[in-house]
N, C-alpha and C positions, 0 to 999 in steps of 0.2 A: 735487607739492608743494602746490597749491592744494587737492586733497584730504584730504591729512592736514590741514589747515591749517582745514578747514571742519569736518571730524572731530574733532580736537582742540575746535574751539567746542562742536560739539555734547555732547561728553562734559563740556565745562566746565558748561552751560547744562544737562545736566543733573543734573550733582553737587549745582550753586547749588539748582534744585527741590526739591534730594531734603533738605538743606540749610535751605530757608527750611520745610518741611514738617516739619522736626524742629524747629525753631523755634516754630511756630505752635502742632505737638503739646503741646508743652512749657506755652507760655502756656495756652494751653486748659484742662491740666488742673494749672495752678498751677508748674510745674517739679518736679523733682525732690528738688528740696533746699526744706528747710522757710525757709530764708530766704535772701537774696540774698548769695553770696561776697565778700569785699571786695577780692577779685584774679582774675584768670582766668591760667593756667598756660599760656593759650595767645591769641596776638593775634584780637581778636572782629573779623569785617569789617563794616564800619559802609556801610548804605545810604540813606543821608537824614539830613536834620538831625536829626528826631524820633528815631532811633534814637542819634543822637550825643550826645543831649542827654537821652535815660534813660540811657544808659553814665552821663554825665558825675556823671548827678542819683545813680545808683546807687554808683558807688564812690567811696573815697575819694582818690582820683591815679591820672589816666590821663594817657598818653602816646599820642598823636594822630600818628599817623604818615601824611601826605597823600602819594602817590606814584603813578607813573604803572607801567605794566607793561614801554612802550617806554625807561623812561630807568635808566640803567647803573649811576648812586649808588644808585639805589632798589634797585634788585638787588643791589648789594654790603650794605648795610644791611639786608637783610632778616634774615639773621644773626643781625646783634647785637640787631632790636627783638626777635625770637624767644624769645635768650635773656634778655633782658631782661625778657619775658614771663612766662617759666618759672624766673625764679631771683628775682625783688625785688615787692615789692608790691606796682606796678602794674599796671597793667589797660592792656592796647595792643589802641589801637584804628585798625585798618588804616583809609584810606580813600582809593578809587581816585579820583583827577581826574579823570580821564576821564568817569566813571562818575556822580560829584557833580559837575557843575561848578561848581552854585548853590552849595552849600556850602561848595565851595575857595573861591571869592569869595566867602562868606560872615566867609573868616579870613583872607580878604586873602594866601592860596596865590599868588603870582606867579611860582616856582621849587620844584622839585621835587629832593631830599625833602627838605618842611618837616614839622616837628617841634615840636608844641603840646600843653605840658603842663599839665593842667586839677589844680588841687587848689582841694578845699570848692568844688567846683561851677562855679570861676573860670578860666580863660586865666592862668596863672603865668608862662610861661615860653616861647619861641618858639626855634626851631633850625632853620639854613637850611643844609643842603648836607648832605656826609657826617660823620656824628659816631663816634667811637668809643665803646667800651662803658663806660668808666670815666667817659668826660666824662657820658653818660646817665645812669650810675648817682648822678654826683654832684647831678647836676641835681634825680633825683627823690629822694633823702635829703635833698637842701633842705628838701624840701616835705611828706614824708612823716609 
């Protein structure tokens, strides 16, 4: 067990590599696309404030999804920010607690999964625990 388990990291750690190297490729030579999307079809994983806050400067409504990998709402939730993702305007942006901690106590994270919806640049709107897909979706047609 404790080998797959170190296994498993290792294949994680180096997806994340292979990952932040398409990322960098990408900045390096401008991206792909001639200007910046105003949604992503799929949840962007956010590592540091500075990336949280070109997401934020970059589109126009994201949903800030903070969550841990050990807690059980975050895993039933992953779902619905997905599709949320891939079906409505915004731009979801994952981000591990564990991982940021300064960050999550940056938005005053003290329970996991909170749920911080940023439109025109701003903190709008905050959601603590499990949410369904219609309450999200109304949330971010508020603001959209």
């Amino acid at each position: 067990m404790r080998f797959e388990r170190i296994h498993m990291t290792e294949e994680i750690e180096e997806i994340r590599r292979q990952k932040l190297a398409e990322l960098r490729s990408k900045a390096e030579t401008g991206g792909a696309e001639a200007s910046t999307p105003k949604s992503s079809s799929e949840p962007i994983h956010i590592e540091g404030g500075a990336e949280l806050s070109d997401t934020v400067a970059e589109h126009d409504v994201v949903l800030a999804d903070f969550y841990a990998d050990w807690c059980g709402p975050c895993q039933m939730l992953e779902p619905v920010v997905e599709t949320i993702a891939a079906e409505t305007g915004a731009t979801v942006a994952k981000i591990d607690i564990d991982a940021n901690q300064q960050l999550a106590a940056e938005y005053g994270v003290q329970g996991v999964p909170t749920l911080v919806l940023f439109a025109d640049g701003q903190p709008a709107e905050r959601l603590v625990g499990m949410q369904d897909e219609a309450q999200l979706r109304s949330v971010i047609e508020a603001h959209a």
